[in-house]
VEXKOLDREN-482854 format. One line per field, with one value per residue (C-alpha): residue in one letter; residue number from 1; y, x, z. Coordinates in steps of 0.5 Angstrom, whole numbers, plus 500, padded with zeros to 3 digits. Layout:
BEGIN
residu: [A,...] .
num: [NUM,...] .
v: [Y,...] .
u: [X,...] .
w: [Z,...] .
END
This chain:
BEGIN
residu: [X,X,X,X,X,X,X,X,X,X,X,X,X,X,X,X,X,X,X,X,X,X,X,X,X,X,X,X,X,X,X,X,X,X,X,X,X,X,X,X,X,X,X,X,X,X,X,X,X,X,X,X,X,X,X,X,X,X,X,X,X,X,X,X,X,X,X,X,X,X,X,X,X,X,X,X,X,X,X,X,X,X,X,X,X,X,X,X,X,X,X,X,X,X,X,X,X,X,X,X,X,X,X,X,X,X,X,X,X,X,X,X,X,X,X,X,X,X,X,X,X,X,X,X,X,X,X,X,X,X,X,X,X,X,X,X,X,X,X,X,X,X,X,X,X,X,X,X,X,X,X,X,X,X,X,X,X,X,X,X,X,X,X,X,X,X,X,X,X,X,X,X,X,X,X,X,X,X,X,X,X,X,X,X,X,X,X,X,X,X,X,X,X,X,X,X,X,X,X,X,X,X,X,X,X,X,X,X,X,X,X,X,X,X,X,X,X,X,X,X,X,X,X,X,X,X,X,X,X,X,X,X,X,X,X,X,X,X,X,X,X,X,X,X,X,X,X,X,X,X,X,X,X,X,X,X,X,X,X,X,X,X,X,X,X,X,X,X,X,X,X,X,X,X,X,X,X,X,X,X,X,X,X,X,X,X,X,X,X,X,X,X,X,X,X,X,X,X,X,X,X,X,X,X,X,X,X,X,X,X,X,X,X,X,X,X,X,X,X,X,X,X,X,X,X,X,X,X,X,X,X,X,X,X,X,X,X,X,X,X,X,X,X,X,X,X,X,X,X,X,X,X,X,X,X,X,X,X,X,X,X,X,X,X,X,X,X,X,X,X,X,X,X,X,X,X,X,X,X,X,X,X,X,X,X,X,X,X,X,X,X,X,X,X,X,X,X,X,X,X,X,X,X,X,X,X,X,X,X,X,X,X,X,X,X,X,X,X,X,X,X,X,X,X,X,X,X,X,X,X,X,X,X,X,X,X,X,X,X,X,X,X,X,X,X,X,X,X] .
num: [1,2,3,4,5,6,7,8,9,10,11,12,13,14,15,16,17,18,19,20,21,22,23,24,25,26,27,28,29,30,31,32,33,34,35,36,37,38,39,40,41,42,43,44,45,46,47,48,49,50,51,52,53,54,55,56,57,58,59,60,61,62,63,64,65,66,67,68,69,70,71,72,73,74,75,76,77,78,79,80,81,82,83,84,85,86,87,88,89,90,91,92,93,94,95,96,97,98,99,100,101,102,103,104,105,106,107,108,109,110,111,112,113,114,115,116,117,118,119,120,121,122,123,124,125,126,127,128,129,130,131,132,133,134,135,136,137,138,139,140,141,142,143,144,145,146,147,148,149,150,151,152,153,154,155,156,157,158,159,160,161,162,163,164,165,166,167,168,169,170,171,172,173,174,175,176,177,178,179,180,181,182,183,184,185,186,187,188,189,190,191,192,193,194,195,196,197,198,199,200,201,202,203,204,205,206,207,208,209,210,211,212,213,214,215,216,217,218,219,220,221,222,223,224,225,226,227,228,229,230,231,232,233,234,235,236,237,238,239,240,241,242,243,244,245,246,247,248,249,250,251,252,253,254,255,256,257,258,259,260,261,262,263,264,265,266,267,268,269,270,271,272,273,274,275,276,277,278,279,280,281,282,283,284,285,286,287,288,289,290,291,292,293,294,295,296,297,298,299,300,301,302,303,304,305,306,307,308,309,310,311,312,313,314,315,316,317,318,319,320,321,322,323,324,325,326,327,328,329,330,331,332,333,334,335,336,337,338,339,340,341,342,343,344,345,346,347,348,349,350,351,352,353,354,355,356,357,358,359,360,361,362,363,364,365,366,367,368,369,370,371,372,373,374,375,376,377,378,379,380,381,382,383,384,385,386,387,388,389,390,391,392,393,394,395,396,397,398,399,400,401,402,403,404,405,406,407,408,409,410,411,412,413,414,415,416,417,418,419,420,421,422,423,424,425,426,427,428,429,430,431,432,433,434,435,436,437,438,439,440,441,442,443,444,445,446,447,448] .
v: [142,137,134,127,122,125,132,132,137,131,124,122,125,123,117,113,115,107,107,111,113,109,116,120,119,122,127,131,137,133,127,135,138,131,130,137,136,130,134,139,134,129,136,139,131,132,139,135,129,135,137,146,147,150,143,139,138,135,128,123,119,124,123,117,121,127,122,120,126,125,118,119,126,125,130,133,136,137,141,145,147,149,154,156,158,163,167,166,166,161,154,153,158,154,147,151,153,146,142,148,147,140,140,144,138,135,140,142,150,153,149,152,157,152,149,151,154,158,155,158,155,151,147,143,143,141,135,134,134,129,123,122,122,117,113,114,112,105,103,104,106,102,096,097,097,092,088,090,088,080,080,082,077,071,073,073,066,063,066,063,058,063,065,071,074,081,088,093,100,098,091,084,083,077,073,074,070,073,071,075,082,082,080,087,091,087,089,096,097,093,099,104,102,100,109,110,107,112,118,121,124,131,136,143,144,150,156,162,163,156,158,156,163,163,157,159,166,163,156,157,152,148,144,146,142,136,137,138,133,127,130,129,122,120,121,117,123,126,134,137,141,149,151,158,158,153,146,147,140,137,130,131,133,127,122,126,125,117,116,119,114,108,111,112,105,103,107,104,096,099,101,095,091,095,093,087,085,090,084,078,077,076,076,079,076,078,079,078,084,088,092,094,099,102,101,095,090,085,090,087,094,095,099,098,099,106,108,106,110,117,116,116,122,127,124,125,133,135,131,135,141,139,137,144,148,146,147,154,160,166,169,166,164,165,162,159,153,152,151,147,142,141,137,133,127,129,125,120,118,119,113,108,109,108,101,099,098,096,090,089,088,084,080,080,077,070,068,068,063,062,068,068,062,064,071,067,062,068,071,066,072,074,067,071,074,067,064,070,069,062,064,069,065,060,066,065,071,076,073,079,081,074,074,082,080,074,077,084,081,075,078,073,069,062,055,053,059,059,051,053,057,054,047,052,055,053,049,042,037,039,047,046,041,047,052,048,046,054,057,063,059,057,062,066,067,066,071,069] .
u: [501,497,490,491,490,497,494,488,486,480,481,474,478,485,487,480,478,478,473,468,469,463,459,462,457,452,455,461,460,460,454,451,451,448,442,441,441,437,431,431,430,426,422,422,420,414,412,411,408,401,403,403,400,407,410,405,411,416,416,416,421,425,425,430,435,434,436,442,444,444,445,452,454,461,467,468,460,461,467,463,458,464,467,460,458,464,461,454,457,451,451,444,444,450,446,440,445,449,442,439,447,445,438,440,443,437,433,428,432,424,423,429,426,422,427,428,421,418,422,427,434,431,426,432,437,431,430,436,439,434,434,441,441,436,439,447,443,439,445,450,449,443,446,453,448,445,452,453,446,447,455,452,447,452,456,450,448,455,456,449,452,458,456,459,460,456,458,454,457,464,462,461,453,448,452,449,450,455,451,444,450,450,443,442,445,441,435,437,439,433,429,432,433,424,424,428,424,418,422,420,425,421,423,420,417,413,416,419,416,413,406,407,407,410,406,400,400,402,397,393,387,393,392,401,400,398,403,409,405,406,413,416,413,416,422,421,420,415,413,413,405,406,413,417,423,426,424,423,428,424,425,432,433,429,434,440,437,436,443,446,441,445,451,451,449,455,459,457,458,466,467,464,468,474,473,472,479,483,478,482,476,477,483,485,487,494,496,502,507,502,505,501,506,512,515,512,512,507,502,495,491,483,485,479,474,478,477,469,468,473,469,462,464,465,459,454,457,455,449,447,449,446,439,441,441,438,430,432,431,430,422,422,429,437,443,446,442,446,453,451,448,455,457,451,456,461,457,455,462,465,459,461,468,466,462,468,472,468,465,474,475,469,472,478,476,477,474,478,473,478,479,471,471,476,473,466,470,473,465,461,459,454,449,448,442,440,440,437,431,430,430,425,421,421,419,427,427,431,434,437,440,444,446,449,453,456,459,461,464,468,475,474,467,469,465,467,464,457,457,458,453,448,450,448,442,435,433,431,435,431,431,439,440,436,442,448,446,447,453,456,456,449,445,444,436,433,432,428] .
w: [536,532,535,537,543,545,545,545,553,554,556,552,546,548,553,553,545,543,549,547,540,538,541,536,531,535,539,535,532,525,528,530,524,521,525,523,515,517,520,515,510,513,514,507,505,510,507,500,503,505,499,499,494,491,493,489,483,487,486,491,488,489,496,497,494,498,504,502,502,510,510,505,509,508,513,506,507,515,512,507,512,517,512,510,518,517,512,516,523,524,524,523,517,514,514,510,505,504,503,498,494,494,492,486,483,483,479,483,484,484,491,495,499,502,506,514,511,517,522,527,529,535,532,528,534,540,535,532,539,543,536,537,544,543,539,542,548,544,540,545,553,554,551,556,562,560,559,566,569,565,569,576,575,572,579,584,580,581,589,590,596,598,606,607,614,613,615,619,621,619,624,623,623,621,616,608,602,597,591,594,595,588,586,590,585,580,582,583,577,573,577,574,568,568,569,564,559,561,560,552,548,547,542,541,533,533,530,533,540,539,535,529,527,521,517,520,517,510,511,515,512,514,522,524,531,527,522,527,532,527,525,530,532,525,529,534,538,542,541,546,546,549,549,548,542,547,548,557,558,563,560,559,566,568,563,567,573,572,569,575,580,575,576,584,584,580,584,590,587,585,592,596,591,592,600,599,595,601,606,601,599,592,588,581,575,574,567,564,563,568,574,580,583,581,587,591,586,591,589,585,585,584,578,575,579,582,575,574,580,579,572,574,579,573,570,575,576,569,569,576,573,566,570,573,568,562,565,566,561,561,558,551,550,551,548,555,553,546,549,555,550,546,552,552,549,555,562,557,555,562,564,558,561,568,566,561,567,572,567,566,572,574,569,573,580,583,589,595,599,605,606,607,611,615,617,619,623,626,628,631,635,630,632,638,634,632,639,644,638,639,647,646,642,648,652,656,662,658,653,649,656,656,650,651,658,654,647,651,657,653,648,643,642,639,637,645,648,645,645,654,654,650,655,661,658,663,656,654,650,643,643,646,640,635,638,637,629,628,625,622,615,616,618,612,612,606,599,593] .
END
């Protein structure tokens, strides 16, 4: 078979592709080998900027030409280091060649030896790696979530007024406000997003086993943790300071631990408002053509929100696993890091699609404010809290007590149950007027 979104064994690459093709750029094996053409040049450019000694000739005109070689990386460039890993049987080994054939157009062939100078495979890809994740995340993730926060908040906005009977254990409870239930995810996920601006995105540069080795053994007038500390901060990055050959990921795994608390929070909105549409509390807008069942046709599924939470189910497992494993290695380094982080992209994509469909189908939903209604005229047991709390604040004997034998000894509290009580209380006119003015659609609280 040939690969397309029919064949493809991922869904990422295959059914949701037009959801999340804008990650390709930054976590495909091409947007991998481009980040690291990037750095190796970015790199060499650097080397020249000290100058060494035997750079001193390489003009700084130059420069901007040496970058368009990355930022005019072509699939037909990609494909030339791809062929050239066959030979190498590494592919950090292929990109040093694929610059250095480019580089001979340009005149400078005595100079070639200086790219990938001194430096291991993971000081390219623990730097090449962390900037298209930060920039996958600025351009695209961060962005989406963001578009979800200004959504919930429109809503909770827009509900502001709606009183709506609340639920505890499953029970009805104090009735709230929907608009405030909204607010609620708003500012969870404003919090997390406040802690995902203090992760760094760290990068390991530092040789071989992290010491600079290498460049100190052939400059060693020259300060390399300067050098590498400043190269790195150019990128927007932040070195990592004592490392092994590896970069150790604890700021990674933060950042995944971080994406999963924000998933938890949608998927926690996904399944109360799942709950609230099986309540009637909300209606969805149909659109034409589409069918809900393929059996019963009354049927108006919460599909977007199933899909949001099944989603954001696959993504917090490999972000668990990834925050799991990455830190971890054994003495200076092994390999088990290198194909874990090919997937990075993976959990990312599965989140674009969760928030994908929880903002359509947040878009979808229409109030169903009798259904609302309805419930709370059905519940006017609720404002025995309100009422036992009046008495006890009038020093009433045992209010609580009296409130408890009505609701449990009556099937079915109304208006007319709680106005007989409330005439019957040992109370004056005042605080009897007080209890009746209370309903399920007024005592609601306060919130900022």
């Amino acid at each position: 078979m040939q690969l397309n979104q029919l064949t493809a064994i991922s869904p990422i690459d295959g059914r949701y592709r037009k959801q999340v093709e804008s990650l390709a750029p930054y976590f495909s094996e091409f947007g991998l080998i481009k980040y690291r053409v990037q750095i190796e040049i970015e790199y060499f450019i650097a080397l020249c900027e000290i100058p060494l000694p035997q750079l001193e000739g390489v003009k700084s005109s130059l420069f901007d030409s040496l970058r368009d070689i990355y930022r005019n990386f072509s699939e037909e460039d990609a494909l030339w280091i791809k062929e050239k890993e066959r030979e190498t049987n590494h592919d950090v080994k292929a990109v040093e060649y694929f610059i250095k054939y480019k580089l001979e157009k340009f005149g400078i062939e005595q100079y070639l030896e200086f790219i990938h100078f001194g430096l291991t495979s993971q000081d390219i890809n623990n730097t090449a790696i962390p900037l298209s994740l930060m920039e996958a995340m600025n351009d695209i993730l961060i962005p989406k979530l963001n578009e979800i926060i200004a959504k919930i908040a429109s809503l909770a906005v827009e509900w502001k007024d709606i009183s709506l009977l609340a639920h505890t254990h499953g029970q009805p409870a104090s009735p709230t406000r929907l608009g405030k239930e909204f607010q609620v995810f708003v500012e969870r996920m404003e919090r997390q997003m406040d802690l995902l601006k203090t992760i760094p995105y760290s990068a390991k540069f530092g040789g071989a086993t992290g010491n600079f080795n290498a460049h100190t053994v052939a400059y060693p007038e020259t300060s390399w943790i300067d050098f590498g500390n400043n190269f790195v901060k150019s990128l927007g990055l932040v070195r990592s300071k004592f490392t092994t050959q590896i970069e150790h990921y604890d700021n990674l795994a933060a950042l995944m631990d971080n994406l999963k608390r924000l998933n938890n929070i949608v998927l926690d909105l996904d399944r109360d408002i799942w709950t609230y549409i099986s309540m009637g509390y909300f209606k969805q807008k149909i659109k034409a053509g589409e069918v809900g069942s393929s059996a019963m046709p009354h049927k108006v599924n919460p599909i977007d929100f199933e899909n949001s939470e099944g989603n954001v189910g696959i993504a917090n497992a490999l972000y668990e696993f990834l925050a799991a494993k990455l830190p971890v290695s054994r003495l200076q380094r092994d390999l088990t890091d290198s194909t874990v982080l090919r997937n990075l992209g993976v959990p990312i994509a599965h989140q674009v699609i969760a928030l994908t469909a929880l903002l359509r189908g947040l878009n979808k939903l229409e109030l169903n404010q009798d259904a609302i209604n309805a419930d709370l005229e059905d519940n006017w047991a609720v404002v025995a809290e309100a009422i036992q709390t009046i008495l006890r604040r009038e020093n009433y004997p045992q209010p609580y007590e009296a409130l408890k034998a009505l609701t449990r000894k009556n099937d079915k509290i109304t208006e007319k149950t709680i106005t007989e009580f409330i005439d019957n209380l040992e109370v004056g006119d005042k605080i009897k007027y007080e209890l009746k003015r209370i309903t399920p659609f007024n005592y609601v609280g306060v919130v900022e």
